[in-house]
C-alpha positions in Angstrom: 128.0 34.2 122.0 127.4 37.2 124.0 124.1 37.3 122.5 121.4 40.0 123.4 118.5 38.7 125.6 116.4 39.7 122.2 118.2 37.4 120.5 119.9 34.2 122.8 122.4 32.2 121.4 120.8 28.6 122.3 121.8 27.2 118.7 124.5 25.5 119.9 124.4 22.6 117.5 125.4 25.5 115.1 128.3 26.2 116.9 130.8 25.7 114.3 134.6 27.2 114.0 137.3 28.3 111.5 140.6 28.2 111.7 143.7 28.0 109.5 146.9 26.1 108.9 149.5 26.5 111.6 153.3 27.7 111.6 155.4 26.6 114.9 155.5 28.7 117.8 155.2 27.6 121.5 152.9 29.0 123.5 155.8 29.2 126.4 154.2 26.9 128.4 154.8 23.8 129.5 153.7 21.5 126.4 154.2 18.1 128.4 153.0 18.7 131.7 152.8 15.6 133.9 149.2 14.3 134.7 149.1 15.0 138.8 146.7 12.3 140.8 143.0 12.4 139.6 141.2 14.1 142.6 144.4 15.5 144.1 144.3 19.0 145.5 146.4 21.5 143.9 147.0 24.8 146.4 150.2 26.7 143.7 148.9 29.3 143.0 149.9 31.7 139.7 150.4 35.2 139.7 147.2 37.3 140.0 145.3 33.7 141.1 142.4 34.4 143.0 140.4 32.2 145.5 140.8 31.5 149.1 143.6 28.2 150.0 140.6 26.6 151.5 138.7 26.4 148.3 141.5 26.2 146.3 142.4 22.9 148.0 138.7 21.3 148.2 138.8 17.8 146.6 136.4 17.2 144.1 134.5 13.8 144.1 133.4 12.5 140.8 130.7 10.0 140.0 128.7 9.2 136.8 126.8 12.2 135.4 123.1 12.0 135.7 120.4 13.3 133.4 119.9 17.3 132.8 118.1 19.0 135.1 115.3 20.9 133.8 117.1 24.4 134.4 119.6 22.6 131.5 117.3 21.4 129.2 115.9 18.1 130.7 117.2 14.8 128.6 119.0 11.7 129.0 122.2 10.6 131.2 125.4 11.7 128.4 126.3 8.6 126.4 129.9 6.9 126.8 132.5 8.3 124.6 134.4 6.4 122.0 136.3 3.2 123.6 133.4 3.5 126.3 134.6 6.4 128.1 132.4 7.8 130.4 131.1 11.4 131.4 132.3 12.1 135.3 130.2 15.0 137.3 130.8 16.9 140.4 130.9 20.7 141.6 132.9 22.8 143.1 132.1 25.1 145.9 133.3 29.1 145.0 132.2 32.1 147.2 129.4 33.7 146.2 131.1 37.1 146.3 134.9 36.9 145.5 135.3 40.1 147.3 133.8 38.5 150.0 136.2 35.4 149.8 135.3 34.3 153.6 131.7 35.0 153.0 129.3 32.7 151.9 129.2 29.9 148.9 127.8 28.7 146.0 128.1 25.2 144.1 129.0 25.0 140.6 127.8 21.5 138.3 131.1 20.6 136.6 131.7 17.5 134.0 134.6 15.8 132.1 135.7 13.1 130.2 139.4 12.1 130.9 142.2 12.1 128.7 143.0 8.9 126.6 146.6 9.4 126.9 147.4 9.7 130.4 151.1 9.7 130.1 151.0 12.9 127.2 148.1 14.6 129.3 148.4 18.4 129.3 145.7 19.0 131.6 142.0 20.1 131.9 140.4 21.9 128.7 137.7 24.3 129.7 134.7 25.0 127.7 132.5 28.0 127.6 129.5 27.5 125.1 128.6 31.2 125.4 124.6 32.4 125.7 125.1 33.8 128.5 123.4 31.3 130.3 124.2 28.1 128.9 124.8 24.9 130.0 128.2 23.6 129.8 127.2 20.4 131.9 124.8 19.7 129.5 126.6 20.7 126.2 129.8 19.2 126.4 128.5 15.7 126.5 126.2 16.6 123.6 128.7 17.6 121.6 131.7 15.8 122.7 132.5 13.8 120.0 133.0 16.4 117.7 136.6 17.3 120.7 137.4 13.5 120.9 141.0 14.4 119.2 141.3 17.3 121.7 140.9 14.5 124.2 143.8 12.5 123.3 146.0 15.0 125.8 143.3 16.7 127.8 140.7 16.2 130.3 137.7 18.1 128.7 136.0 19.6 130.8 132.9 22.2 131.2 130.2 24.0 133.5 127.6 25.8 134.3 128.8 29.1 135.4 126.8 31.1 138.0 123.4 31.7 137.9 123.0 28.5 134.9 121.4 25.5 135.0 122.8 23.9 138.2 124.9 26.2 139.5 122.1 28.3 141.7 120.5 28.8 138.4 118.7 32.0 138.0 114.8 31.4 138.5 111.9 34.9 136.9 108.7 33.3 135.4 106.8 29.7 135.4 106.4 27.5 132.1 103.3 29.4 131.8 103.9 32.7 132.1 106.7 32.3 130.0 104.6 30.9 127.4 102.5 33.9 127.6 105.6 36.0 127.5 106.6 34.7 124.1 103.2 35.2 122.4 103.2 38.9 123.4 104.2 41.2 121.0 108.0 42.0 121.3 107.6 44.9 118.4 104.8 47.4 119.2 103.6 49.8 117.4 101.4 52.2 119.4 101.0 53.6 122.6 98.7 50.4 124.1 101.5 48.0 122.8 104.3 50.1 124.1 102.4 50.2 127.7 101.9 46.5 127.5 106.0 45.8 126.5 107.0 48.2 129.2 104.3 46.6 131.3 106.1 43.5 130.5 109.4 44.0 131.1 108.7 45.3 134.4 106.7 42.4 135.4 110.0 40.4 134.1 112.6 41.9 136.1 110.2 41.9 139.4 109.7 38.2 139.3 113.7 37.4 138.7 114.4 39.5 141.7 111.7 38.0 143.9 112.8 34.6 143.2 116.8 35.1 142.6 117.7 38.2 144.6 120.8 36.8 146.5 122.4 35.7 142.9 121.7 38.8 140.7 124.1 41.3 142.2 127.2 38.2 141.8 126.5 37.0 138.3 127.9 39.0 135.9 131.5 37.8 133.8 134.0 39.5 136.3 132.3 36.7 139.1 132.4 33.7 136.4 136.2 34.3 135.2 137.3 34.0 138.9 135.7 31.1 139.4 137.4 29.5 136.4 140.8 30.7 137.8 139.8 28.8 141.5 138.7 25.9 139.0 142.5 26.1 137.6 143.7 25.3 140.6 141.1 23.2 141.8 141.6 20.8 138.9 145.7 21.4 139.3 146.7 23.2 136.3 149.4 26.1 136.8 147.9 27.4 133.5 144.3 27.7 132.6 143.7 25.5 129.0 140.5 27.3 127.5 138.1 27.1 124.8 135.4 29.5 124.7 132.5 30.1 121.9 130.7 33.3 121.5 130.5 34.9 124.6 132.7 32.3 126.4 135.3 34.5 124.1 134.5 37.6 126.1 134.8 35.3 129.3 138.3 34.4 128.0 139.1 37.9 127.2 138.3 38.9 130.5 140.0 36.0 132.3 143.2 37.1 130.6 142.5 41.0 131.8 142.9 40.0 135.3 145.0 36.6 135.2 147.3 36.8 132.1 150.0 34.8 133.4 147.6 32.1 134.3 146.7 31.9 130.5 147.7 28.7 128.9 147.0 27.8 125.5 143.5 29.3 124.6 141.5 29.5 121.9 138.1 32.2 121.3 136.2 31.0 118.0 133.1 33.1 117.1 134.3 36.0 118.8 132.4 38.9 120.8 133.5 42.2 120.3 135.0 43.9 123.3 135.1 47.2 122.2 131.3 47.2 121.7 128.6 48.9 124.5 124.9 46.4 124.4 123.6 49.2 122.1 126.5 49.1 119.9 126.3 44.8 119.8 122.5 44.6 119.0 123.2 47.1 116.3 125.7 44.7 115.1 123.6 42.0 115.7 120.8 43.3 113.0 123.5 44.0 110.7 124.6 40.2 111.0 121.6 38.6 111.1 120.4 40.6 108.2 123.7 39.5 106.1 122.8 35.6 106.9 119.0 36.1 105.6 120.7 37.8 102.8 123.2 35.0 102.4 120.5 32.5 102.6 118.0 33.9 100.6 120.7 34.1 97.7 121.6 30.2 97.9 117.5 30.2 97.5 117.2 31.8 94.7 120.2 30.8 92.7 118.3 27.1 93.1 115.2 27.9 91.0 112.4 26.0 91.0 114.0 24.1 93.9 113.6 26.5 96.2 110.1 26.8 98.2 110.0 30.3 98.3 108.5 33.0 95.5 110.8 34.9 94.0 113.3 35.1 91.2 116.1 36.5 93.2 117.4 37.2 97.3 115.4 40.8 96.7 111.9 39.3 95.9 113.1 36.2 98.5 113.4 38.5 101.2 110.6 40.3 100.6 108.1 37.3 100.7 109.8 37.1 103.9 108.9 40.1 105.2 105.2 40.2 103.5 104.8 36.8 105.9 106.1 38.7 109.0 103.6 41.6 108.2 100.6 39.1 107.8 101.7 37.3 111.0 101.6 40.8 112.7 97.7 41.1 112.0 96.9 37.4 112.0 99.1 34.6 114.2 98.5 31.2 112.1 98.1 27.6 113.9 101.3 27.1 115.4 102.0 24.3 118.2 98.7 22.8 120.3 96.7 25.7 121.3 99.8 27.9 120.7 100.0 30.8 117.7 102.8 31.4 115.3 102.9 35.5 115.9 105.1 37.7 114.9 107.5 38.1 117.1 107.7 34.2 117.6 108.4 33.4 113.6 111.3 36.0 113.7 112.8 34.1 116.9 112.3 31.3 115.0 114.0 32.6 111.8 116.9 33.8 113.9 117.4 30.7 115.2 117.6 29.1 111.8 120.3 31.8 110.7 123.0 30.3 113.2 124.3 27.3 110.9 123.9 26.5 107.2 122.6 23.0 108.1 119.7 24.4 109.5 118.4 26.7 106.2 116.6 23.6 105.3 114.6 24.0 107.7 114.1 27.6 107.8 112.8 27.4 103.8 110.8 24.4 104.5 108.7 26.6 107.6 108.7 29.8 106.0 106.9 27.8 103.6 104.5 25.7 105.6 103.8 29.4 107.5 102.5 31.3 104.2 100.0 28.1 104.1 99.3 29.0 107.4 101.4 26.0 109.3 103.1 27.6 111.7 104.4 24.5 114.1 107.5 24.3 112.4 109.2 27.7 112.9 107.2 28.0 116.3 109.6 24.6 116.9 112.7 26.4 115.6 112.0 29.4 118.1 111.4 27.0 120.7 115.0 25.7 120.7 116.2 29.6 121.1 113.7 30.0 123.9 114.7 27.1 125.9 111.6 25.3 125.8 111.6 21.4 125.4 108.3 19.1 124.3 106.9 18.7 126.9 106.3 22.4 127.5 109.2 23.1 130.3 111.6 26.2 130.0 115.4 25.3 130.9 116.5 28.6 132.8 118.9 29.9 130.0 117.0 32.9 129.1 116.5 33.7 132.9 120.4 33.9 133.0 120.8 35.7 130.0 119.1 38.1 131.3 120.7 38.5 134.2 124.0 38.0 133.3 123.6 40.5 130.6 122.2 43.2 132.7 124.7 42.7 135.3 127.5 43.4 132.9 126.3 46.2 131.0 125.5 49.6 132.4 123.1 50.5 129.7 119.4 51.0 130.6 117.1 52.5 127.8 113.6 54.4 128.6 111.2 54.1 126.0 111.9 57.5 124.6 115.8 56.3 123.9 114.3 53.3 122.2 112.3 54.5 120.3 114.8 57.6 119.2 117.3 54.5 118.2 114.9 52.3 116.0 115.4 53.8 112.8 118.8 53.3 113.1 118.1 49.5 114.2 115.7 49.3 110.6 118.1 50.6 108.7 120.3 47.8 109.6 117.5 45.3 109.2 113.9 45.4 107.6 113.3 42.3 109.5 115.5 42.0 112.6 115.9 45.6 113.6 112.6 46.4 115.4 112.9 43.0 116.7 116.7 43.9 118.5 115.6 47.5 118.6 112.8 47.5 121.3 115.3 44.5 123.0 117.6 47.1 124.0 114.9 47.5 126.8 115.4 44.5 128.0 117.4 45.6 131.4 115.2 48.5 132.0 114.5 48.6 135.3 116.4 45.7 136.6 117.5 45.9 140.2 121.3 45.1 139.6 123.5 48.0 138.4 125.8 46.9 135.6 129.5 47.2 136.1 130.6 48.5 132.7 130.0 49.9 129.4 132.2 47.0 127.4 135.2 44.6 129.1 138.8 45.7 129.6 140.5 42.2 128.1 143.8 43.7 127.6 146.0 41.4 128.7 149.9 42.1 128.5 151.9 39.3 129.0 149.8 36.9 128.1 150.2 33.7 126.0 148.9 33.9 122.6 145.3 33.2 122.2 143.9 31.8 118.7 141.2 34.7 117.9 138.9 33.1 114.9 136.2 35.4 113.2 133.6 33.9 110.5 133.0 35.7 107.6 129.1 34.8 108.2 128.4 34.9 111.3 125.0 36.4 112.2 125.2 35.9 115.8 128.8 37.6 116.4 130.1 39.6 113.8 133.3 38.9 111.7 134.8 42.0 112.8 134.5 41.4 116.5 137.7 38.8 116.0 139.8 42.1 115.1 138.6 44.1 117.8 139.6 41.1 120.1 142.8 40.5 118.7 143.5 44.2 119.0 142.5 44.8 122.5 144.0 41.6 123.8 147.3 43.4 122.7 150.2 42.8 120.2 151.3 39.1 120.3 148.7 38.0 122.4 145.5 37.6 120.2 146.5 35.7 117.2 143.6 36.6 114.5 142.6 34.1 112.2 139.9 34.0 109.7 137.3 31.2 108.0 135.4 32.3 105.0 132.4 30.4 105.8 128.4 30.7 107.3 126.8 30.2 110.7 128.1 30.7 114.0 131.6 29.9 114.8 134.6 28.0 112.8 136.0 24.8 114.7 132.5 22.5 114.4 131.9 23.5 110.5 134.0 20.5 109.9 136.4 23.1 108.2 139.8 21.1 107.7 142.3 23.8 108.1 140.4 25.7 110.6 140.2 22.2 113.0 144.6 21.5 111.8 144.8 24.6 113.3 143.1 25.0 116.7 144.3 21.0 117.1 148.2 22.0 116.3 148.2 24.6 119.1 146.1 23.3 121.6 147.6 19.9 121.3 151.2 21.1 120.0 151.4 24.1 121.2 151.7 25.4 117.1 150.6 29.0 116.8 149.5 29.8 113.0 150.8 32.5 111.8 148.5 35.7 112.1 146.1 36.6 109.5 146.1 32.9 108.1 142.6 32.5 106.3 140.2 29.4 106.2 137.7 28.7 103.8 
């Protein structure tokens, strides 16, 4: 999810995807390529590969995967797969700056799980879990289960790109300034909370430069997409197998921009939209959360008295909503230890409820326990957007959000620009639009210039790519999966929709959606365009 640093896209256990029944095309590649040795290196390179022969030829050694680091969220070692498979780590070395090839290097954490058939293997699958800024090392094995059938015929496989987790993960603020950061008031609404926010976001951007100034100016999308294309031939594939979620579809995108004839079969589920400037996406991002509260607070209300929450309808639902936000605003209630529910943190929280279905439970049981004045259970849910674990310690997701965002996007608001563009912002959203609003600050003053205003993924001669938009999707608007279909260009991006909520298609457990993705990733099936999900 290329998800605004207001708003991260950490609910990954909502990451689900839709997709639609498949009609046979090949992709024109090669559907039965032979497995090549486990560690062997792999120097052919594609047309428009980049990375120096030295590194495209480094052997990677792989050993059992250890616990996350704290920079990915802390936890235990990855459990073995079905039929006792086991989760491999390593990393690859890529340069730091790729205009610099000869220059000097980074490491990136890489994991897989090999493919059970060895004799039908395809090759590597690549992940991208989106964020920017999370983890693939420590996603993939969290989730794997729910790719075991893609595993039949490939090597999944995923990473933390640059500047995440333990790839020379980006490092701004301690656990407790952070802490301190979150309380503060992300919405102000006079001159002394304006000077505090600013105050804030200056502090922000000082510490990530003190403590990551070699890795801000080389961690933006451009950087990460040629280090999957050395990771191509690193792992020996002549083609690049992808799967990227959210904003691993604009990594995708741009991948196929500047290596379309290294695209292999690829799929981009819960799709960012390309055409879109930071501005234009956090607008789109109130609009889309604003259309899951709606959606949510309808399946509220349509349950009567089984619903937790006053009101006779989504209207006078919403609205209790928004009375709670306003109270919260004067007076935080008991939240987490010595830690308030504010304002600002009961939104995060209810935008991090908003990213799957399963999870609206939970957002009506703490909206309730909040207007009681038990705050510890949305505080909990805005924790898991934060990136903060139990015991109190930030993973560094938000950190490289930040600066992968801002190192992308050219945009940098003053306080007079944000404040001119609020209205707009509420207008989309009585609850989330002050809340993205004031975020569109959140690059002000960084010391990295962005590279663009939105990606160039055009990608002429391509293979096709499976483009799937959600109806419901708060996080990345359904429209985004036409805009990326459209600028990938004719007979590349293959659109498909599911008719569905949350964020993403393939892990809703939605039959036809999971046919499809499975018949052309494993098949090489392409469904036929427009085919519809629900």
């Amino acid at each position: 999810m290329r998800t605004s640093p207001a708003l991260r896209a950490a609910a990954l256990a909502a990451t689900v995807t839709v997709l639609l029944p498949l009609t046979g095309c090949s992709d024109g590649g090669d559907n039965d390529a032979p497995d090549r040795s486990e560690d062997s290196p792999h120097a052919a390179a594609a047309a428009g590969s980049s990375g120096p022969s030295a590194l495209a030829t480094q052997k990677l050694t792989w050993k059992h995967c250890p616990a996350p680091s704290q920079a990915e969220g802390g936890g235990a070692a990855p459990s073995p797969l079905p039929g006792g498979a086991v989760w491999e780590c390593s990393v690859m070395k890529v340069p730091l700056d790729h205009a610099e090839p000869d220059g000097g290097t980074i490491e990136l954490a890489l994991v897989r799980a090999k493919a059970v058939d060895r004799k039908k293997r395809i090759g590597s699958l690549i992940f991208n879990f989106g964020g920017p800024g999370s983890s693939g090392v420590a996603t993939l094995p969290a989730f794997g289960t729910e790719y075991d059938k893609l595993r039949t015929r490939y090597d999944l496989v995923s990473f933390d790109p640059r500047g995440v987790g333990r790839s020379d993960g980006v490092t701004c603020e301690n656990d407790k300034q952070l802490d301190v950061r979150y309380q503060a008031d992300g919405t102000p609404d006079d001159a002394s909370e304006e000077k505090a926010f600013t105050d804030d976001t200056k502090t922000y951007a000082a510490a990530c430069e003190k403590n990551s100034g070699r890795e801000l100016p080389f961690v933006g999308t451009t950087n990460a997409a040629r280090d999957m294309d050395l990771m191509r031939q690193v792992l020996g594939d002549d083609r690049l197998y992808y799967f990227g979620i959210s904003y691993g579809t604009e990594l995708g995108g741009v991948y196929a921009h500047l290596f379309p004839k290294s695209v292999g079969r690829s799929v981009l589920d819960a799709v960012v939209d390309p055409t879109e400037d930071a501005e234009q996406s956090s607008l789109g991002q109130a609009k889309g959360f604003q259309l899951a509260l709606d959606n949510f607070a309808k399946d509220c209300a349509a349950r009567g008295d089984a619903c937790k929450l006053p009101g006779s309808n989504a209207g006078e639902v919403e609205q209790g909503v928004s009375d709670l936000l306003g109270r919260l605003e004067k007076k935080p209630v008991s939240g987490l230890g010595a830690r308030k529910l504010t304002q600002t943190q009961a939104t995060t929280g209810i935008a991090s409820a908003l990213y799957s279905k399963e999870t609206w439970p939970l957002l009506e049981q703490g909206l309730d326990e909040a207007d009681g004045g038990d705050g510890g259970l949305l505080l909990a849910l805005a924790d898991s957007l934060n990136g903060r674990s139990d015991n109190g310690h930030y993973d560094n997701s938000a950190a490289a959000n930040t600066a992968i965002n801002c190192a992308d996007s050219k945009e940098r608001f003053t306080l007079e620009q944000t404040r001119a563009k609020l209205p707009e912002f509420r207008a989309a959203s009585p609850v989330f639009g002050d809340y993205l609003g004031w975020g569109l600050m959140a690059c002000t003053g960084w010391p990295v210039a962005g590279a663009w205003d939105h990606p160039d993924v055009s990608a002429p001669g391509s293979a096709p790519q499976l483009v799937i938009g959600n109806t419901g999707d708060p996080a990345t608007p359904y429209k985004g999966a036409r805009a990326m279909a459209d600028e990938l260009g004719k007979g590349v991006g293959v659109e498909m929709t599911y008719k569905g909520e949350g964020h993403g298609a393939y892990n809703s457990g939605n039959a036809c959606v999971q046919k499809a993705v499975d018949g052309y990733l494993l098949d090489g099936k392409v469904p036929a365009a427009g085919t519809v999900c629900g």
